[in-house]
Each structure stands twice: as C-alpha cells, then as structure tokens.
TORDOBA-459558 format. One record per residue: residue number from 1; residue in three letters; x, y, z of N, C-alpha, C, O in turn. Coordinates in pm, whole numbers. Example, Ala and Ser with C-alpha at 12.3 -4.5 7.8 and 13.67 -1.06 7.14 Angstrom:
2
seq; type; n.east; n.north; n.up; ca.east; ca.north; ca.up; c.east; c.north; c.up; o.east; o.north; o.up
1; ALA; 1319; -569; 780; 1230; -450; 780; 1320; -330; 780; 1424; -332; 846;
2; SER; 1285; -225; 708; 1367; -106; 714; 1290; 3; 787; 1341; 114; 804;
REM end
This chain:
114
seq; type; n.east; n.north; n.up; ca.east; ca.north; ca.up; c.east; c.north; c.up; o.east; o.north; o.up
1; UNK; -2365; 2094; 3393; -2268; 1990; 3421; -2133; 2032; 3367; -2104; 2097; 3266;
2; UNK; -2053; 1975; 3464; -1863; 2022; 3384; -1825; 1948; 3275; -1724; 1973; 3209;
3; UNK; -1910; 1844; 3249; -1854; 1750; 3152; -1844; 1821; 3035; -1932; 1904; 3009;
4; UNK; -1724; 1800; 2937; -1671; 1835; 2792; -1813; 1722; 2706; -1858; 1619; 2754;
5; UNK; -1847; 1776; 2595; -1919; 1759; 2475; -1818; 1583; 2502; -1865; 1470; 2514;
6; UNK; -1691; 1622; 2502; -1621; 1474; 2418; -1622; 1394; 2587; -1670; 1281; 2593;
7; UNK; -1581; 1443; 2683; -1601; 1378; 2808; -1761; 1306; 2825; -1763; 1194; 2876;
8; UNK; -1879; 1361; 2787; -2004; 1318; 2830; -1997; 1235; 2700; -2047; 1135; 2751;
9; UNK; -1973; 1195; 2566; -1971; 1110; 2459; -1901; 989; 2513; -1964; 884; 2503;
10; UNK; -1739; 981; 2589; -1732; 863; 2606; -1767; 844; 2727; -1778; 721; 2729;
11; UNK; -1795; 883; 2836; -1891; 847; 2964; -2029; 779; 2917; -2064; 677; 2975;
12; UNK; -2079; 811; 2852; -2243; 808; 2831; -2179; 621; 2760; -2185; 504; 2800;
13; UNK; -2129; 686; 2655; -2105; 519; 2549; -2087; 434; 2614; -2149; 336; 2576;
14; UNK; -2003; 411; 2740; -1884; 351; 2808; -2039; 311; 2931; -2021; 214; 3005;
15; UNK; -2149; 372; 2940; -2239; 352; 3058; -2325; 256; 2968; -2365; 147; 3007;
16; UNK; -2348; 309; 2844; -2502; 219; 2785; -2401; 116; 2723; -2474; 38; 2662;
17; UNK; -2275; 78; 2708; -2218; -47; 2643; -2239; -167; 2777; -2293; -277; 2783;
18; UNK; -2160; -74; 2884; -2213; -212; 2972; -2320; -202; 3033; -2348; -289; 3115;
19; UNK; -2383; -124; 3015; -2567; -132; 3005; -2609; -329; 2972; -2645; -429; 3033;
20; UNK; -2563; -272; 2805; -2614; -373; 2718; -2533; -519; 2757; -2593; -624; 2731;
21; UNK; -2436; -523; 2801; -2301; -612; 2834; -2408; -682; 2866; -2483; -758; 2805;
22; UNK; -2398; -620; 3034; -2489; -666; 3138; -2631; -715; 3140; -2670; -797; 3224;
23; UNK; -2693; -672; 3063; -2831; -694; 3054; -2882; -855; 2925; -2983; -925; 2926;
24; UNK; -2782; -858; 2847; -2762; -947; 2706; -2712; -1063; 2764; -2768; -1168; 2734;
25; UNK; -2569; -1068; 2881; -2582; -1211; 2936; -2683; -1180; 3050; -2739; -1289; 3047;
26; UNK; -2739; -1120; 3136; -2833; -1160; 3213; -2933; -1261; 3113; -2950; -1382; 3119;
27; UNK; -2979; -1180; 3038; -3120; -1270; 2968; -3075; -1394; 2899; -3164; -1452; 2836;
28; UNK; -2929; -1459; 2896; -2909; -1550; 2850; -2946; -1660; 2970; -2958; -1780; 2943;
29; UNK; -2963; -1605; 3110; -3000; -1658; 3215; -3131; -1650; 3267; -3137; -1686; 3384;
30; UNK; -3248; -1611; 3214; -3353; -1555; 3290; -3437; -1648; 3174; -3419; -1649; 3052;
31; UNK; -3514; -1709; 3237; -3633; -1793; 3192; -3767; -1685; 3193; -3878; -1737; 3181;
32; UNK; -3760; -1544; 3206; -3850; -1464; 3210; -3910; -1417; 3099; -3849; -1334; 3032;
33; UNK; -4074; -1471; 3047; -4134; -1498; 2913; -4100; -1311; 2905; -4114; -1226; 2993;
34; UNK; -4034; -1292; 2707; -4085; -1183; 2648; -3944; -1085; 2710; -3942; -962; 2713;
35; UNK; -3852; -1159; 2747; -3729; -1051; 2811; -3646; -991; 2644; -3673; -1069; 2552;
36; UNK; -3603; -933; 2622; -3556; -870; 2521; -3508; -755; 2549; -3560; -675; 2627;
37; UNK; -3419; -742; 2496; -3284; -620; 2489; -3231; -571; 2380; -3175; -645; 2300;
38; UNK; -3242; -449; 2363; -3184; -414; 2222; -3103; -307; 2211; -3105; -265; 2327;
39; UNK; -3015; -215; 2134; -2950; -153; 2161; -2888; -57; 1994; -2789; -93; 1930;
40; UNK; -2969; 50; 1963; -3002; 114; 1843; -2978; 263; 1863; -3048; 327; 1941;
41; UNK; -2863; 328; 1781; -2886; 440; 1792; -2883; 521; 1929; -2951; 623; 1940;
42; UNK; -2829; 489; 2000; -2805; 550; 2143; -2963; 513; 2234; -2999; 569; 2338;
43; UNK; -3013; 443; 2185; -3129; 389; 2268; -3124; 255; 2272; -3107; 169; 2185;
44; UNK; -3145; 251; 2422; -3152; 83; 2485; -3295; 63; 2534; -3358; 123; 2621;
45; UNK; -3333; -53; 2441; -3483; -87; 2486; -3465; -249; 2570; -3412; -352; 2528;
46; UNK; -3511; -230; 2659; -3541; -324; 2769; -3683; -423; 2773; -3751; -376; 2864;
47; UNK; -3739; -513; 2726; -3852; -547; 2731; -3871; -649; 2829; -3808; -754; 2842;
48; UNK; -3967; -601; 2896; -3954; -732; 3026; -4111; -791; 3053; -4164; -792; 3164;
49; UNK; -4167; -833; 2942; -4298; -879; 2913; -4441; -834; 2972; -4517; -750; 2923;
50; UNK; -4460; -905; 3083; -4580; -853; 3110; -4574; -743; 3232; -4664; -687; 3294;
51; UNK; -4426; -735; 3243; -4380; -589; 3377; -4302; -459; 3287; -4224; -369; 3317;
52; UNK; -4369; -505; 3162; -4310; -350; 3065; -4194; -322; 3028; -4114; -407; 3068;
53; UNK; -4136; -219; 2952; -4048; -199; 2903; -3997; -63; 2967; -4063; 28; 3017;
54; UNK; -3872; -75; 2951; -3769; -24; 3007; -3719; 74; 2901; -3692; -1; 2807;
55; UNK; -3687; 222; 2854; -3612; 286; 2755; -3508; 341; 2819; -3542; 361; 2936;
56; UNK; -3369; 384; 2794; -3266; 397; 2828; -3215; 479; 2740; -3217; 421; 2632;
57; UNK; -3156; 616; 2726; -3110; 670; 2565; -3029; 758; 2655; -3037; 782; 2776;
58; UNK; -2929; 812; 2534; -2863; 949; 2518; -2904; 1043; 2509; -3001; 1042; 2432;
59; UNK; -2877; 1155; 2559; -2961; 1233; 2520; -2829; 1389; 2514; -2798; 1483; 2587;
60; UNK; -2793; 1340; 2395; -2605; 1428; 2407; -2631; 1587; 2396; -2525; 1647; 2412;
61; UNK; -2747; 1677; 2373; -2766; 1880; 2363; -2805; 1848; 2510; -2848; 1963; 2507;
62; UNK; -2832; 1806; 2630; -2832; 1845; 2724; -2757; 1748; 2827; -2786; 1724; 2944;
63; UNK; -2638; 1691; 2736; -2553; 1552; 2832; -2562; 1479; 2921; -2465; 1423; 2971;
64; UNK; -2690; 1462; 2962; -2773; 1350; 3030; -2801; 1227; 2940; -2778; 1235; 2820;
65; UNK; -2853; 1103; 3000; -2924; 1017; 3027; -3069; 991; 3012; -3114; 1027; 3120;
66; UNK; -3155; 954; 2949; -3293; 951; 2997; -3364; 820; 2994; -3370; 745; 2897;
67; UNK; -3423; 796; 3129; -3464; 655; 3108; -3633; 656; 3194; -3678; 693; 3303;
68; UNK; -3675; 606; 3094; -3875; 574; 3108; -3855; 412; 3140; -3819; 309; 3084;
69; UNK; -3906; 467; 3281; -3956; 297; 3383; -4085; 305; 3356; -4163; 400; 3369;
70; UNK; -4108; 164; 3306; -4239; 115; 3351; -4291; 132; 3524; -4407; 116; 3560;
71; UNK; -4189; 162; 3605; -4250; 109; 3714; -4194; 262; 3764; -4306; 311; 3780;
72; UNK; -4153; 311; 3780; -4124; 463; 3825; -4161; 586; 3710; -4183; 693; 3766;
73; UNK; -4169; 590; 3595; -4186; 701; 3512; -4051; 708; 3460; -3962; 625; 3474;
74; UNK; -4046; 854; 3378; -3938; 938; 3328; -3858; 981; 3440; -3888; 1006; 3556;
75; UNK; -3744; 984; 3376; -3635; 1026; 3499; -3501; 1095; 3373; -3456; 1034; 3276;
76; UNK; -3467; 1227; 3416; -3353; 1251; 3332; -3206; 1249; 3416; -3210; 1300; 3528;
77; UNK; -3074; 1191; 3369; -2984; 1196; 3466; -2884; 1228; 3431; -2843; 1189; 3322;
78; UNK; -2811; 1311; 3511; -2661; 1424; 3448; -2546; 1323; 3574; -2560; 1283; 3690;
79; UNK; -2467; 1319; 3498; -2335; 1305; 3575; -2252; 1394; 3614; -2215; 1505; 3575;
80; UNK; -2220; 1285; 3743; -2187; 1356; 3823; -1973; 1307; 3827; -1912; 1216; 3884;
81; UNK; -1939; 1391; 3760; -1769; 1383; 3784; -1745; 1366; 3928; -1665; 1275; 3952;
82; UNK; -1771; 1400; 3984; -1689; 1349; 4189; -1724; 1195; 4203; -1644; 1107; 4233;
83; UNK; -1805; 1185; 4187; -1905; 1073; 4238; -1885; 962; 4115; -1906; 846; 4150;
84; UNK; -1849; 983; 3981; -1860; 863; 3842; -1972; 824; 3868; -1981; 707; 3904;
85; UNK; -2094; 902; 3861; -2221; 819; 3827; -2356; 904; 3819; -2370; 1003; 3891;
86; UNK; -2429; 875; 3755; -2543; 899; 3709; -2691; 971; 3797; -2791; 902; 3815;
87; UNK; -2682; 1107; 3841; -2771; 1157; 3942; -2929; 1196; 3858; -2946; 1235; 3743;
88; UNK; -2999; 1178; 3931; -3140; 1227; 3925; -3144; 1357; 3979; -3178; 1336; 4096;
89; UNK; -3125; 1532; 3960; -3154; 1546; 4053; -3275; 1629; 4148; -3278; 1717; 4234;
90; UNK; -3370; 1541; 4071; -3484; 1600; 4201; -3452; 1522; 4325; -3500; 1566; 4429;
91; UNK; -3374; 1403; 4332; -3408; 1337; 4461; -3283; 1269; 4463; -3293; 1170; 4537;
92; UNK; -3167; 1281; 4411; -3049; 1251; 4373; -3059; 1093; 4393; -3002; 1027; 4480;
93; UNK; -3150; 1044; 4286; -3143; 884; 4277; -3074; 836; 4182; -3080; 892; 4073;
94; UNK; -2992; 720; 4201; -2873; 683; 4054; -2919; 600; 3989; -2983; 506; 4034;
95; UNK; -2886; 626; 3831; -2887; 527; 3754; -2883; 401; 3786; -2989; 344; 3759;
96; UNK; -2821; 349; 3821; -2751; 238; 3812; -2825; 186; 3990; -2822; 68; 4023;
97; UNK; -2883; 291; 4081; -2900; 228; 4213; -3054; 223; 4162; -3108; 132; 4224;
98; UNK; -3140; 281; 4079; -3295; 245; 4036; -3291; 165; 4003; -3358; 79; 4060;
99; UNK; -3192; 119; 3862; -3184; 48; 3767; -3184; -126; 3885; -3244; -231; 3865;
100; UNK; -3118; -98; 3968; -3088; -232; 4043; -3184; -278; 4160; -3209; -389; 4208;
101; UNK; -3221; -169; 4183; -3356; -170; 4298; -3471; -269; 4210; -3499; -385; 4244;
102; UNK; -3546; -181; 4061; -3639; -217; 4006; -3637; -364; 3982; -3710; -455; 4023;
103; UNK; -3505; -361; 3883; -3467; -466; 3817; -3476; -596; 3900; -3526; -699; 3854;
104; UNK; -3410; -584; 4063; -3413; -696; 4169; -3571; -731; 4182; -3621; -844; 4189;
105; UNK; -3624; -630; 4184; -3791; -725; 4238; -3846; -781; 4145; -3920; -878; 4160;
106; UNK; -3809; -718; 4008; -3886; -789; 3876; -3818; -952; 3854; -3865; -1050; 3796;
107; UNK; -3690; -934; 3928; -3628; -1103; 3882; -3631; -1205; 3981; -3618; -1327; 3973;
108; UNK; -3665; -1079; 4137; -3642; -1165; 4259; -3532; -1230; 4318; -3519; -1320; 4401;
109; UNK; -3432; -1136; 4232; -3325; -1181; 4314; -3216; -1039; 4259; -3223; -960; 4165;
110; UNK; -3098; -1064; 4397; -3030; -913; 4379; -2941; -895; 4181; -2863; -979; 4136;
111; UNK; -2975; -801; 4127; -2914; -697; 4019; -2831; -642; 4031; -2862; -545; 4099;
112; UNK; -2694; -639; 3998; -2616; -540; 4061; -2555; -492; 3887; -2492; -563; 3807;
113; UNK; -2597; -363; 3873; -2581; -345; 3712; -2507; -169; 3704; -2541; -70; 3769;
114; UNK; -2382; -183; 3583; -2299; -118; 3605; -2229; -98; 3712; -2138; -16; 3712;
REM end
C-alpha cells in the first residue's frame, strides 16, 4: 500500500472513531437484547447477542484493518488512496459495504455506516 506509517495512523483512527460514532448512537436506538460496543486499544468489539460478535482492530506493521464476522469470517483490509476506502482484496469487498450489507439483515432495516 502507498500509505505513509503517519497517513495509515490517521486514516485508520479517523475510520474506527466513526466506526464507534456510528455504532454507540445506533444502539442508543436498537431494542436488540445483548447489543454492546466497545472501543479499547485500537480494537472495536461489536456484540450483537445471539447473532455474535463482531471484532474490528488496527492492525498498524501491515496498515490494514482486520475484522472477524460472525457471519462471514476473517477478512483483512488495506486502503485504498483513489477510492478513500477500505478493500478486501481477494474479492475487493469494502469495509464499510460488508459492514452495511451484514449489519442491515441483523437489524432489518438499511445500515449505512461510515
């Protein structure tokens, strides 16, 4: 990836802050038993009760992303400077377009996050 050490530090921060933004008032709205959000150390834990937990982290010696779905697996993701956003790329799936896919069926209604 082209990103600078200090370029992927505030990209990454600047992705998992409104990660957490987003996700902290969602659950102030979601009557969904066991929802919990936390945000430690460059890891964002997602708990979404009886549809699993969600991990989200930094992962800054190889300037990716890494996030373990309950409902898809491990996925590691490098950014992408052209594009401002978050690629998979075995199958160039985004952060933020999984994150909103998953997230919509678990709440049943559309996610639109980051």
């Amino acid at each position: 990836s082209a990103l600078t050490e200090s370029d992927y530090h505030d990209v990454s921060t600047h992705t998992m802050e409104s990660l957490l933004d987003y996700l902290e008032e969602f659950g102030e709205s979601t009557s969904l038993p066991g929802f919990d959000v936390e945000y430690s150390s460059g890891v964002l834990t997602l708990e979404l009760g009886e549809h699993g937990t969600y991990v989200i982290n930094k992962q800054p010696p190889n300037k990716q992303i890494w996030l373990s779905s309950p409902l898809s697996g491990p996925k590691r993701f490098d950014y992408d400077t052209t594009e401002g956003k978050w690629f998979y790329s075995r199958d160039q799936t985004t952060l933020d377009g999984l994150l909103n896919q998953e997230l919509s069926a678990v709440f049943n209604q559309a996610i639109t996050i980051l």
